[in-house]
N, C-alpha and C positions, 0 to 999 in steps of 0.2 A: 342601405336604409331607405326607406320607403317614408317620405314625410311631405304634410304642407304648411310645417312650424319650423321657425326661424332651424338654421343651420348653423354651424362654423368648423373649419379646419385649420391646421397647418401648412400653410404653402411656401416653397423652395423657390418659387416661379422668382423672373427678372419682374419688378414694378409697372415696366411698362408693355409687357407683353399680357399681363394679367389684368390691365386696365384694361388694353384692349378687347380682350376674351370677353371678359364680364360684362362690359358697356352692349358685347354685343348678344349674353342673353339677357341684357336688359331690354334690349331693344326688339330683341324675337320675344316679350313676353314669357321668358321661362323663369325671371327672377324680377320681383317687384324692386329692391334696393340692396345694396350692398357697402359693406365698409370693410378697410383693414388699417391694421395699423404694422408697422416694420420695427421690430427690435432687433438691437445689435445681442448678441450673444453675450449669456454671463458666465461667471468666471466656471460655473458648473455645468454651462454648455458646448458643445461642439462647433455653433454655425449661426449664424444671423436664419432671422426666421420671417414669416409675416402673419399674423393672425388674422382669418379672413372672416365675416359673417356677413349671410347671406340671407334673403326672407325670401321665396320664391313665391313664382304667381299661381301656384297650384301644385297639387299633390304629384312629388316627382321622385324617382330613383336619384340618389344622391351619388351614385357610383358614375351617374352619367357624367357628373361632374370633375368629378375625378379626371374620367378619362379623356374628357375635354380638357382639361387644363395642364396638357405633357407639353412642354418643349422643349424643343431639342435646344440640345447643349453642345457645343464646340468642344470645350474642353472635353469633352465625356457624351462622346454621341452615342457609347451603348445604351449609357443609363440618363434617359433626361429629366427633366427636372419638374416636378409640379407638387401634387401634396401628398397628403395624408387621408387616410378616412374620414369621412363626416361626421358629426354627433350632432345630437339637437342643444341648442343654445339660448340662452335667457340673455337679454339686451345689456339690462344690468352686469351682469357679473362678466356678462363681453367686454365690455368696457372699462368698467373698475377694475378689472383684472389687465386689461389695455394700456391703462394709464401708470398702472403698475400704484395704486392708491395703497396707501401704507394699512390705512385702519381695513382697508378689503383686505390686505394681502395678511394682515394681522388675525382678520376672522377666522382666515383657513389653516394658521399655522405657519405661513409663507411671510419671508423676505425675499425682496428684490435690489440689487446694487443701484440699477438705472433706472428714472423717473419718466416720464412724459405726459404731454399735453394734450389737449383737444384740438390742436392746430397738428399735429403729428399723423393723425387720422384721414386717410383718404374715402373722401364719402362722393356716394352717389348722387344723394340729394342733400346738400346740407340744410337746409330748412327743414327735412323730414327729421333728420339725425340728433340735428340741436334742440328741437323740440321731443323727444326720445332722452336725451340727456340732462334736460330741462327737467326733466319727469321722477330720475332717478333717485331713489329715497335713503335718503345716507342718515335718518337720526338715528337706525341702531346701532350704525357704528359710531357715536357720539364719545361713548367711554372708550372707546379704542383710538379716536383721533387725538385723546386727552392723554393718552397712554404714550402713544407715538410721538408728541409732542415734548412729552418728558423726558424720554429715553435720546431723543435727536439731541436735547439742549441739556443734558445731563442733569438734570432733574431727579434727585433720590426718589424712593417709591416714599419713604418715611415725610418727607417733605411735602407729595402732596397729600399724604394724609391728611400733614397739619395744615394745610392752604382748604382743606374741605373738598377735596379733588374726589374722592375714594368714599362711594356708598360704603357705610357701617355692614349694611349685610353683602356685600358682596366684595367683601376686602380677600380674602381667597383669591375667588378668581381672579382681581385685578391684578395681586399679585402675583402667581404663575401666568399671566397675561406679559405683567412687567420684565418676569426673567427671560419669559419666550422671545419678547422684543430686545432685551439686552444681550440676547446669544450674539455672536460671531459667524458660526454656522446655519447658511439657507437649509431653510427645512420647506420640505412640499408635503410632509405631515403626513407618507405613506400613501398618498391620493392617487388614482390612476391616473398618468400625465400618455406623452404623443405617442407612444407606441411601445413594443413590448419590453419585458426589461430583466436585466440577468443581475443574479447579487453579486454582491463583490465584499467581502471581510477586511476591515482593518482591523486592526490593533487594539482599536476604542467602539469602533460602533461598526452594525448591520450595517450598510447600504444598497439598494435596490440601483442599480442604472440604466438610464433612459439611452438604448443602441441607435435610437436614430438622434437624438441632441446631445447624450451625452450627461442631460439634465440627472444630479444626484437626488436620490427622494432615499429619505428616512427618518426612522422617528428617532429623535434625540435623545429619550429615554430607553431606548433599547440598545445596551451592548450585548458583546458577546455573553457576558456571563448572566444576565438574568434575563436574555431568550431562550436560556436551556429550561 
């Protein structure tokens, strides 16, 4: 990919080999700022991961990057270690999606087990980043933080009706909002996540799996019997 709008990937790399790399195309001018943040793997993953985003200082091949960021691995020197393809990325949803923010993760259909913070995030500049984050516009998930909020502290949906929680015209959606938030089962809502992915049939539902994390994606409403 060919871009000079923000980027982000997946990367395998060790933390401090990846600091080092990127500090130094900060420093040749090939990337104005950079952040990632390191999650531990969830229960529907393979492997700890790092979510990387990057703004470059000019229009560049994103593959170069790639191929700058291999290193070698001891345990496994045939195959080493670095990322995944680039895609272009919006700061917002890098980061809300980063933090693993329930009403984000609620917009898309998604739960996450593990939470994190703004202190989690390894930034280039932070003064750049904080004011970036400073910036980010959370009132339309306003009825989703209200939603989340009820379902964490068991909160019936009928309850906040009567607390006046629950716009009259959009009591619908809130509520397939509510059941989606009260599932058991992480849903990634059929989205295309880190790389390509083979189905797999159970018993109860379709599922789609991610062969490089392992990540399940499906929709919850699709079993076997009314995909036919």
């Amino acid at each position: 990919m060919t871009t000079s709008k923000p980027f982000s990937t997946i990367s395998y790399n060790s933390e401090d080999f990846l600091i080092s790399k990127l500090d130094e195309l900060v420093a040749g001018g090939v990337l104005d700022e950079y952040s990632f943040i390191h999650h531990a793997k969830e229960e529907d993953e393979l492997k700890d991961h790092i979510h990387l985003y990057m703004i470059p200082s000019h229009k560049m091949d994103t593959a170069k990057i790639k191929d700058y960021l291999q290193e070698y691995d001891e345990q496994n020197p045939e195959k080493p270690l670095g990322c995944i393809s680039c895609v272009s990325s919006k700061w917002d949803d890098f980061y809300l999606y980063g933090i693993h923010d329930p009403a984000y993760l609620a917009s898309k259909g998604m739960s996450r087990k593990y939470r994190y913070i703004k202190d989690d995030f390894h930034f280039s500049s932070k003064e750049f980043f904080y004011e970036l984050i400073r910036r980010i516009d959370r009132s339309k998930f306003i009825g989703l933080e209200r939603i989340t909020d009820a379902v964490e502290n068991g909160v019936s949906f009928a309850e906040m009706a009567r607390l006046g929680q629950i716009p009259v015209q959009l009591v619908n959606q809130y509520r397939l909002m509510y059941e989606l938030m009260s599932c058991d089962v992480v849903n990634r809502a059929g989205r295309e996540t880190h790389t390509p992915k083979k189905e797999k049939v159970s018993k109860e539902r379709t599922y789609l799996i991610d062969e490089e994390t392992g990540e399940i994606i499906h929709n919850p409403f699709l079993t076997k019997e009314n995909k036919k």
